[in-house]
PLY file of the C-alpha trace (Angstrom):
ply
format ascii 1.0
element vertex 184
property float x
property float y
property float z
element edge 183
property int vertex1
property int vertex2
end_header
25.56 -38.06 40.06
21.89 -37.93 39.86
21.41 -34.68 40.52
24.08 -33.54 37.96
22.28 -35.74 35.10
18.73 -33.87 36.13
20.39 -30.16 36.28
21.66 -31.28 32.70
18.60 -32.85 31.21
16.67 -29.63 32.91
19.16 -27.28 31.18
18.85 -29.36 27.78
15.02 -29.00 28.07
15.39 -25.32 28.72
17.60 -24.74 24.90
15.41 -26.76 23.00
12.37 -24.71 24.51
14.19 -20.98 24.04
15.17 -22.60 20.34
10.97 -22.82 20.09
10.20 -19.58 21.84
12.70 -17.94 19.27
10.85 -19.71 15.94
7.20 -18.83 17.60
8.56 -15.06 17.67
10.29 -14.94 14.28
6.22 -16.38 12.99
4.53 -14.04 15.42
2.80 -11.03 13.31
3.85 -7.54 14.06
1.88 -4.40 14.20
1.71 -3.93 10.49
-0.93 -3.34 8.11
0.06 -4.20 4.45
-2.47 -3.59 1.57
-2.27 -4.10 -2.42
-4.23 -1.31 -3.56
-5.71 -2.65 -7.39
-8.55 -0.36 -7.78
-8.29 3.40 -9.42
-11.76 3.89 -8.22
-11.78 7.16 -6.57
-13.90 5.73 -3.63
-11.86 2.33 -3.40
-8.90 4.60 -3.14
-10.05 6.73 -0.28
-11.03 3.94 1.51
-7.37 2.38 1.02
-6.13 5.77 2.62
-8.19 6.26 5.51
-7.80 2.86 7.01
-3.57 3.39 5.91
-3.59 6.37 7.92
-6.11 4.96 10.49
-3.37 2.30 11.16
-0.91 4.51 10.93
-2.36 7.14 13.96
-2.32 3.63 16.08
0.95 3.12 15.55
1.34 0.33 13.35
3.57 0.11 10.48
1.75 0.83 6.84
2.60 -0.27 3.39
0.83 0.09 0.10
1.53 -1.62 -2.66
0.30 0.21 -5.56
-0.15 -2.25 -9.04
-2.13 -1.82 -12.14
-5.20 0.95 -12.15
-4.24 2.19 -8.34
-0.87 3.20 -9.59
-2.90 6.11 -10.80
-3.41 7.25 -6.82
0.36 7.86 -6.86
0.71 9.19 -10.14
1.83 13.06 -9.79
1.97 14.05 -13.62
1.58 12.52 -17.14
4.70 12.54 -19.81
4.66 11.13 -23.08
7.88 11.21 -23.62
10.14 8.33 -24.49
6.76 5.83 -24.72
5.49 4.07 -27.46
2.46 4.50 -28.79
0.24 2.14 -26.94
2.22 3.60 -24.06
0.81 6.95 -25.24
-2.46 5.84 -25.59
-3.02 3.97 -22.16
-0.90 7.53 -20.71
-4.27 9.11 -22.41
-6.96 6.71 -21.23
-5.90 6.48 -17.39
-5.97 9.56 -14.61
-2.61 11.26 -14.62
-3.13 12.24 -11.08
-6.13 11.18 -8.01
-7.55 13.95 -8.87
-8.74 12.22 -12.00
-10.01 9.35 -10.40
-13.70 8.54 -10.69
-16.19 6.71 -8.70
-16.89 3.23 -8.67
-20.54 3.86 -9.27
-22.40 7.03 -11.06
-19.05 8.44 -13.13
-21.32 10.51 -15.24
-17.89 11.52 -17.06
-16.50 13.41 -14.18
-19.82 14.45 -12.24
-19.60 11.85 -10.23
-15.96 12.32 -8.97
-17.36 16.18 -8.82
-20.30 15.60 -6.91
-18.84 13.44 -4.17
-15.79 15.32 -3.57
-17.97 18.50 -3.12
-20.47 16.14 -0.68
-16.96 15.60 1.12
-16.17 19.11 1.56
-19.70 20.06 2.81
-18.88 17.27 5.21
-15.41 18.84 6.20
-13.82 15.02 5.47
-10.63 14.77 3.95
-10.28 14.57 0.37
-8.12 11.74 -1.21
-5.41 14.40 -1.77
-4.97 15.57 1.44
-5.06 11.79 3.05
-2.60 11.12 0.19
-0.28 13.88 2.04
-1.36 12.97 5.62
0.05 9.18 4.99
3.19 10.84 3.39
3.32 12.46 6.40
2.92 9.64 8.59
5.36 7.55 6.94
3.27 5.14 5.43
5.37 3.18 3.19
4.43 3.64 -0.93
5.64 0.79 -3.26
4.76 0.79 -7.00
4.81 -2.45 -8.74
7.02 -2.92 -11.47
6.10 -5.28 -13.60
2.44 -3.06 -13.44
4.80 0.72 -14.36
6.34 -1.26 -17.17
3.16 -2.89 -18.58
1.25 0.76 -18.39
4.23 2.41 -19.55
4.39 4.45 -16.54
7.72 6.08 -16.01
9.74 6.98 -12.56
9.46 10.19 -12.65
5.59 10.29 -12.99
5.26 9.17 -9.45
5.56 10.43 -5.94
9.18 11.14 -4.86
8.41 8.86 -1.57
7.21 5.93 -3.89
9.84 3.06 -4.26
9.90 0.80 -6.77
9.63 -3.54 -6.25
7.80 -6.63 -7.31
5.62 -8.76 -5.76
8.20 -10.18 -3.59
8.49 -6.68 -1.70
4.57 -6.88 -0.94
4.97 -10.59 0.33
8.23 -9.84 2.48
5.80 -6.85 4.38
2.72 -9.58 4.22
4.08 -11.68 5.77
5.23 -10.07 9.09
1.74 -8.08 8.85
-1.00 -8.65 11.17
-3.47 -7.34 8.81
-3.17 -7.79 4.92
-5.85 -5.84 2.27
-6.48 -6.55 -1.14
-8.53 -2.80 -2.44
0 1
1 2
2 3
3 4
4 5
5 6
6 7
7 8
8 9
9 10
10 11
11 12
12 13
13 14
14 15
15 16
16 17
17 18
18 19
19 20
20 21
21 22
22 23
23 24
24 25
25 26
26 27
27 28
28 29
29 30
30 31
31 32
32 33
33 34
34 35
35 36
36 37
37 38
38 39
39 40
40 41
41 42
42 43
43 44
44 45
45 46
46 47
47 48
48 49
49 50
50 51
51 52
52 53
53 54
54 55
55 56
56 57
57 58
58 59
59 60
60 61
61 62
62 63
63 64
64 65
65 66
66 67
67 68
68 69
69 70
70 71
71 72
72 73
73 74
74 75
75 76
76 77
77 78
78 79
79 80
80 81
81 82
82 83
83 84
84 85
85 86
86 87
87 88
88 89
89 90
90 91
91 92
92 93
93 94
94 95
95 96
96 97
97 98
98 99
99 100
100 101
101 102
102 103
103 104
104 105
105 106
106 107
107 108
108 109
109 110
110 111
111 112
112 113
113 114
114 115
115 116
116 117
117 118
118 119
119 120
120 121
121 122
122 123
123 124
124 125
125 126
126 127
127 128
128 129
129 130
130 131
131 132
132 133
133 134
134 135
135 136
136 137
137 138
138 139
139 140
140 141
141 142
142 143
143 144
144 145
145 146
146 147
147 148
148 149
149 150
150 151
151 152
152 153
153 154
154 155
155 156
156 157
157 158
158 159
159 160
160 161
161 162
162 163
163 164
164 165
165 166
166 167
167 168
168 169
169 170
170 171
171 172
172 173
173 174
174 175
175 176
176 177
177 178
178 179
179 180
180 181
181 182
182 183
């Protein structure tokens, strides 16, 4: 009788601690890098690339969540059509593509952007475009903030094809299983 009531409080000891082990796992971060890239600066921007695609070529999962001025890294084209005119105007004031972006520092309207993508070539480094591709590539995962398009007037179709579309929530969901979360 003893024995049976110690095999039983053993086996009761051993499903509470699997029921732990299971709620430790479901907290435990996976191998996923999840970033909220803010900035439209053309060297902010790179930097969000190479250390997506670094990840990436380890083998962890990447997503980017692309709000305000660093929607402009996934822009493709500019339309005007079907916007209002503040819509218009902001549609004129922001890049329609990367390769509009400018520098943080020393923008020199455009000679900067010039000047260090040239210094990049010299250096046979990537350019944004190219890392842009190589993440596409790689699967890294684009999301572009809604709330941000809708403000800016930026449309679906003046995005990349890969980009989806979510809120806030769909950066927190990836954040939160993510060993590593960036704010560029």
């Amino acid at each position: 009788m003893e024995a049976t009531a110690t095999l039983e409080a053993l086996e009761a000891r051993l499903s509470r601690l699997e029921s732990e082990l299971a709620a430790i796992r479901e907290n435990v971060p996976e191998d996923k890098v999840s970033m909220v890239v803010f900035s439209g600066d053309l060297d902010k921007t790179l930097a969000a690339f190479i250390i997506a695609t670094g990840a990436a070529t380890m083998g962890m999962d990447v997503s980017m969540f692309f709000t305000f001025w660093g929607l402009s890294a996934i822009k493709q084209k500019r339309l005007f059509d079907d916007k209002s005119l503040s819509e218009r105007m902001m549609a004129l004031m922001t890049p329609s593509s990367s390769q509009e972006l400018n520098p943080s520092k020393m923008a020199f309207m455009g000679a900067g952007a010039a000047l260090l993508r040239q210094m990049m070539k010299e250096k046979d480094v990537a350019s944004l475009e190219d890392l842009i591709g190589l993440a596409r590539e790689m699967g890294v995962k684009f999301t572009a903030c809604e709330m941000s398009m809708d403000v800016m007037g930026i449309k679906r179709e003046e995005l990349l094809p890969e980009a989806e579309l979510g809120g806030v929530a769909a950066f927190m969901a990836d954040a939160l299983k993510s060993r590593t979360s960036l704010f560029i």
